[in-house]
C-alpha positions in Angstrom: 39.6 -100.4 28.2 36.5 -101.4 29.6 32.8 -100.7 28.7 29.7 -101.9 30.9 26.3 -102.0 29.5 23.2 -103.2 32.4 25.6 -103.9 34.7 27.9 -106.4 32.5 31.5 -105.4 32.3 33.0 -106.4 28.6 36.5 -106.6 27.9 37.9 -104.4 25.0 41.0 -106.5 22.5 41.8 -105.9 19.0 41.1 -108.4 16.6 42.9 -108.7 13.4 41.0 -110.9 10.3 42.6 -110.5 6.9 44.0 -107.2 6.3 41.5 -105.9 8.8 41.0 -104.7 12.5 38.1 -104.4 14.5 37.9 -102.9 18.5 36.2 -105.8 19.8 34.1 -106.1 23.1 35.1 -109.8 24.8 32.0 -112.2 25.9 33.7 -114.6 27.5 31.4 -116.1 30.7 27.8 -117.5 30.4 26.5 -114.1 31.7 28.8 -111.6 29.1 27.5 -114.2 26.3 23.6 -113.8 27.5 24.0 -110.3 27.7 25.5 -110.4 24.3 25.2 -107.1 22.0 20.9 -106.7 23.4 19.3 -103.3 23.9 21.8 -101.3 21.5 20.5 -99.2 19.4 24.1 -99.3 17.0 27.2 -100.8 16.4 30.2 -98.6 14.7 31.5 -100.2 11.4 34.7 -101.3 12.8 33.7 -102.7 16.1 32.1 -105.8 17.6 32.0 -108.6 20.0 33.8 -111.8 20.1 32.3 -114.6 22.2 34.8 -117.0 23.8 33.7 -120.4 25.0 35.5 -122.9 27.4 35.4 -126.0 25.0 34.3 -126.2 21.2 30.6 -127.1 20.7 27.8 -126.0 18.4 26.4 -122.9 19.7 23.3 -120.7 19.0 22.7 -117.2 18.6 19.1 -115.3 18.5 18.6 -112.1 18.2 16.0 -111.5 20.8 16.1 -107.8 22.2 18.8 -107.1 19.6 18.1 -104.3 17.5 20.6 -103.8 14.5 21.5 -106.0 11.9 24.3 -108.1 12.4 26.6 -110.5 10.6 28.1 -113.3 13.0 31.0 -115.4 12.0 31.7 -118.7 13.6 35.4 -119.9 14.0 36.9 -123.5 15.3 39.5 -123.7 17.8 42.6 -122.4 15.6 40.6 -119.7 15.1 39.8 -120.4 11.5 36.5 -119.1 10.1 34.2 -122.1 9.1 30.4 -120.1 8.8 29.2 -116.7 7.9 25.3 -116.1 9.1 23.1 -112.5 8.5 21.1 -112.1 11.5 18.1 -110.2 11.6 16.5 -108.1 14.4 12.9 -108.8 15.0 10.1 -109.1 17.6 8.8 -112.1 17.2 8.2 -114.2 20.4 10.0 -116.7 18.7 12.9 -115.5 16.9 15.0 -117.3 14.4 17.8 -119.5 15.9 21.2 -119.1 14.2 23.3 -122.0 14.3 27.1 -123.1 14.1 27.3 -125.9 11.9 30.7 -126.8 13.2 32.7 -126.8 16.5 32.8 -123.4 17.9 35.1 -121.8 19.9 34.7 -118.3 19.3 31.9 -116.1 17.4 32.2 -112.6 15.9 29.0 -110.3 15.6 30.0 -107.3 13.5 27.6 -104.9 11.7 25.9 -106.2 8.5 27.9 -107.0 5.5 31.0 -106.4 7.4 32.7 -110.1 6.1 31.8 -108.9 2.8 32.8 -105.1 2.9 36.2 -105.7 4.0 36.9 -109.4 1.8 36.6 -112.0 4.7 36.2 -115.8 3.9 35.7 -118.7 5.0 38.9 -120.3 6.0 40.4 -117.2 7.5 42.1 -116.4 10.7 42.1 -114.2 13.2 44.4 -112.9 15.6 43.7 -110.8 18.9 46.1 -108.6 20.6 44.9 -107.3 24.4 44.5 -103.2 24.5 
């Protein structure tokens, strides 16, 4: 399945974390991961967006032009969950910079409280199966 928002196309997958699922959209070039989850105005409870990167680094979200509340969960290269964040909207001209203390590979945004809601923590992994 596929879903374009301001002309990005985003790649729809299932991911599976604990003895949950989520319908996930797939940010997985510079541009999908700019673009991000900006200008919606909601997210359902069981859906989100995983952002991929090429190599492990520390990476950094902001929520600039982002207007629901969001959770983000970063994950090392085994896919391992090593750092829950709450991320708030907000229209400052400097917004708050959220930051992976540890090598990233992929990042989850999910609605608020979703980790907590469905018993995530730390030291999980996921799993992804293609739609």
């Amino acid at each position: 399945m596929l879903y374009a928002y301001t002309m990005f196309i985003f790649f729809c997958s299932i991911l599976h974390l604990g003895a949950s699922q989520l319908d996930i959209e797939i940010a997985d070039t510079q541009s999908r991961r700019n673009q991000g989850l900006m200008y919606r105005k909601e997210l359902a409870e069981n859906k989100g967006m995983l952002f991929v990167y090429e190599e492990p680094d520390i990476v950094y979200f902001w929520m600039k032009n982002t207007y629901i509340p969001l959770t983000i969960g970063f994950f090392d290269e085994e896919k391992v969950l090593t750092q829950i964040e709450d991320m708030e909207p907000t229209n400052s001209p400097t917004p708050p910079i959220y930051k992976s203390k540890k090598m990233t590979k992929y990042a989850l945004e999910v609605t608020r409280n979703w980790f907590k809601k469905n018993k995530i923590s730390i030291g999980d992994k996921f799993t992804l199966s293609l739609e």
